[in-house]
N, C-alpha and C positions, 0 to 999 in steps of 0.2 A: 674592451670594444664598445662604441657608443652607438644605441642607439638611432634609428633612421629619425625618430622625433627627437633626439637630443636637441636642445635647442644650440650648444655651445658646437657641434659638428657641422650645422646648420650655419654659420657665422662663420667658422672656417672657409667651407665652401663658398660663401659670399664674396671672401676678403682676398681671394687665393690670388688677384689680379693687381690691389692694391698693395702697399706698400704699410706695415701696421707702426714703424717708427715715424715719431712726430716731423722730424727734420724730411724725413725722405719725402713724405709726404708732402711739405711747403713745395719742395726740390720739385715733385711730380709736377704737382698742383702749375707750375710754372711752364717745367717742359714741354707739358703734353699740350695746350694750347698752341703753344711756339709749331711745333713738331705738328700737328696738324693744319696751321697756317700755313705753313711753306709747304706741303704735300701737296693742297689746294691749288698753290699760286704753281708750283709746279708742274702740275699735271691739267689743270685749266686755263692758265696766265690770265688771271683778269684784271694786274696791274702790269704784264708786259716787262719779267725780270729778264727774258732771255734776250729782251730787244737792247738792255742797256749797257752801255759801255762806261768804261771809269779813265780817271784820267790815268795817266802814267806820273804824275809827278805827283799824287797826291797817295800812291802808296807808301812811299815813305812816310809820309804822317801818320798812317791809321798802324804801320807795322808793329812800331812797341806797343800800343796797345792790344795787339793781336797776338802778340806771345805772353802777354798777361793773361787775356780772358782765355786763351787756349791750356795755360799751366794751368790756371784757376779749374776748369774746367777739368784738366784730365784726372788731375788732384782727387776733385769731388765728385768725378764719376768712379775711379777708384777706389775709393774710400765707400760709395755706397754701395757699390756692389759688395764688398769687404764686409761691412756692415750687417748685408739683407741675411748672411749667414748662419745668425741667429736667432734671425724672426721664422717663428713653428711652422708655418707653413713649406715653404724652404730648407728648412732641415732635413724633411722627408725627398725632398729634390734632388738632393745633394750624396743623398745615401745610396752606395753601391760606387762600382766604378765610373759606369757610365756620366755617373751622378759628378762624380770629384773631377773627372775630364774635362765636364763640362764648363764646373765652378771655374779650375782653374782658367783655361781657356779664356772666359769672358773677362776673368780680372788682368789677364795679360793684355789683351784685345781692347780694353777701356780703356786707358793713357793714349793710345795714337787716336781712339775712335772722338775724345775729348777733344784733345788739340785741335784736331782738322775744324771739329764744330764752331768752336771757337777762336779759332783763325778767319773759318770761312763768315763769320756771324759779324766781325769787324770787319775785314778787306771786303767783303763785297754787301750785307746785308744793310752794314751801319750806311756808308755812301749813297745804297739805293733807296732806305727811307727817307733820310735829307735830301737826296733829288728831288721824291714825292712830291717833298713837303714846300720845296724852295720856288722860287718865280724863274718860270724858264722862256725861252729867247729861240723865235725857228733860227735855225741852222742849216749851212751845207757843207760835208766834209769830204774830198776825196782820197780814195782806198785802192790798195796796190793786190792785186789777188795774188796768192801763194799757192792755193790749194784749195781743196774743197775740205768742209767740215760732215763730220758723219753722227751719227747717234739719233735716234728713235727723239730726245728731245730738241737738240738745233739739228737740221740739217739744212745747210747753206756755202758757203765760204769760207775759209782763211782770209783774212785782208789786213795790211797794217797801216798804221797810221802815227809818226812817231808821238803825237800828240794822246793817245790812248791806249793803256793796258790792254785792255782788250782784242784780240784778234779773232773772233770769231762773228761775222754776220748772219744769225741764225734768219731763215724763212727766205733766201735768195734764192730763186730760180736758177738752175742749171744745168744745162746738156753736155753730151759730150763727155771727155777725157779732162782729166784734172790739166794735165797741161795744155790743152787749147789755153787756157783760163789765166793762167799764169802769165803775169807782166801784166795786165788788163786794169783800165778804171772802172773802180764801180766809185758813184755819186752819190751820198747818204745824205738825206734830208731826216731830221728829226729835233725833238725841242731837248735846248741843254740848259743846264744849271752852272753854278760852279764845282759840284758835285760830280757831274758826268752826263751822256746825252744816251735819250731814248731815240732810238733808229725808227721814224716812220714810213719811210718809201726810199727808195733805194730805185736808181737810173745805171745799165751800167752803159761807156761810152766804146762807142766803135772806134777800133784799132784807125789811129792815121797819123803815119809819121810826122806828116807838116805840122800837127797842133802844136806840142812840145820839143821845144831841143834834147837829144839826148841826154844821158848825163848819167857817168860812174855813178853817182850818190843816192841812187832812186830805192827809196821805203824797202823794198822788196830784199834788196842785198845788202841791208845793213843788219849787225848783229844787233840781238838782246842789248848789249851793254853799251853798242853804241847809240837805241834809239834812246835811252834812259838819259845821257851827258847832250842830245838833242835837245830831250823833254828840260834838262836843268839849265841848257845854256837860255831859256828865255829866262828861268831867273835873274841869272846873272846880271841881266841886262837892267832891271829892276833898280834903281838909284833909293836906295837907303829907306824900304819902305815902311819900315818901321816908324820913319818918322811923319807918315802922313799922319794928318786930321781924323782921329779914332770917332767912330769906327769906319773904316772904308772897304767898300765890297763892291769890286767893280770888276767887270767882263768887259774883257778887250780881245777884240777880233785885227788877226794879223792875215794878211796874204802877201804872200810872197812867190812872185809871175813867174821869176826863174833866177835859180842859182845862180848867188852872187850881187843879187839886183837888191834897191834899198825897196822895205818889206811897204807895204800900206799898211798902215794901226790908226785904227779908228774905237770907241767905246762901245762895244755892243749893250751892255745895259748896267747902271747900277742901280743897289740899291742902299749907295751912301742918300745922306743929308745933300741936297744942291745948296750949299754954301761955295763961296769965291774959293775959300782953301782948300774944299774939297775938290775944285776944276782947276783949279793951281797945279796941285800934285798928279791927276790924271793926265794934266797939259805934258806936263813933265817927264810923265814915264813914257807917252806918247812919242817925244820928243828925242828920251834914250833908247828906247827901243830902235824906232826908224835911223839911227846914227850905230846901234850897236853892230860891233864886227863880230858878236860869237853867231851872227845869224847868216853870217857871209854863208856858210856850209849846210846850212838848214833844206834838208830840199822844199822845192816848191810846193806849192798847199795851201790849204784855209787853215790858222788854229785860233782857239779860244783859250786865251790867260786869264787864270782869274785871280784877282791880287785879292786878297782878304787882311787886315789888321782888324785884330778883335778890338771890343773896350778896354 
């Protein structure tokens, strides 16, 4: 038994919080910054993560990477809790039943708790620093209401947009029963990137049949997978872009009045090089777009394409 002056039981009690293997340590050293930057941005939004939306066609890109860093992840969180097992302080943790239920528990609990981190840390955290970071362009985009959204951090809306993952407009005012609500436009103004668009003010528009034609194909009543072959038929449309003049990064804004009708496409911004062969190739896609038949079925809307060709 040591001592209230020991100095070696004195050190224990210090370290009881920290982690005494070198690796876990590095591991900490990294998490706990992360882990308390998003608690911050979460609970006081001073860069506005709840207001931003991602596109829908750009999660196919970040996905394999997001089952990487999510394995990688649950891997290495397993493994250190596996680990901490035999660091002294923790072995005294560990002992009794209580103690073994506990261990267990947590090394079962780490592999999903992993993944999700690391899923959620590419599909939505990777896109919203490169928004940050990128040159963004006002925007207006309209949104089909579904429903209301609940939760202590958004509470606002459902709304869809086939152009954006996203269905939740967090900080909408609203009254009333969820289905007043429903079939309704709300108007989102906010600055996009190619990355995805932060929502700043949001309009929503009074019901009047005369504005719009009806029409079967309206946001609201199409499935998941069909707003996803939506989002891809603007690819499609895309004439061989890989062969433009590297690197090219341009934002093209499409509207389209009403189902069936040929779209208006015009460049909302790049930021290629303004060389001839860089306005050649943008003439061009302009050109197949406004001519393309996969957008015959598109419902009506404002969307933003963003063609990117690395170096």
């Amino acid at each position: 038994m040591r001592n209230v002056g020991d100095p070696t039981a004195s050190s224990i009690r210090k370290t009881l919080w920290w982690p005494r293997d070198r690796r876990q340590q590095v591991a900490a050293a990294i998490l706990l910054p992360i882990t308390l930057a998003w608690i911050i941005e979460y609970a006081f939004q001073p860069f506005r993560s709840l207001q931003f939306l991602r596109f829908a066609t750009d999660q196919d890109l970040y996905r394999p990477y997001a089952y990487v860093a999510g394995s990688v992840l649950a891997i290495g969180l397993t493994w250190a809790i596996w680990a901490s097992r035999k660091v002294e302080p923790n072995k005294r943790l560990h002992e009794g039943t209580f103690g073994r239920i506990q261990f267990v528990g947590s090394l079962l609990f780490s592999p999903a708790l992993g993944f999700v981190v690391g899923w959620f840390a590419v599909t939505f955290c990777v896109p919203f620093v490169q928004h940050l970071l990128a040159v963004k362009t006002p925007v207006e985009h309209a949104f089909t209401v579904t429903g209301f959204a609940f939760g202590k951090a958004c509470k606002g809306v459902l709304a869809v947009n086939p152009l954006f993952f996203d269905n939740k407009l967090c900080g909408v005012g609203r009254s009333g029963h969820s289905s007043e609500w429903e079939g309704r436009t709300i108007v989102v103004t906010g600055r996009q990137s190619r990355f995805g668009m932060t929502m700043d003010r949001y309009r929503v528009e009074e019901r009047s049949p005369s504005r719009r034609p009806p029409s079967p194909a309206r946001p609201s009543t199409l499935s998941a997978e069909r707003l996803r072959e939506i989002g891809k038929a603007f690819r499609r449309c895309i004439p061989s872009p890989l062969d433009a003049p590297k690197p090219f990064d341009v934002m093209f804004r499409i509207v389209i009045e009403a189902e069936g009708g040929e779209p208006s496409v015009q460049v909302a911004s790049s930021q290629s090089p303004s060389t001839l062969a860089q306005e050649a190739t943008a003439q061009s896609i302009i050109a197949a777009l406004r001519s393309c038949p996969s957008l015959r079925d598109v419902p009506y809307g404002t969307y933003a394409l963003p063609v990117v060709v690395q170096k």
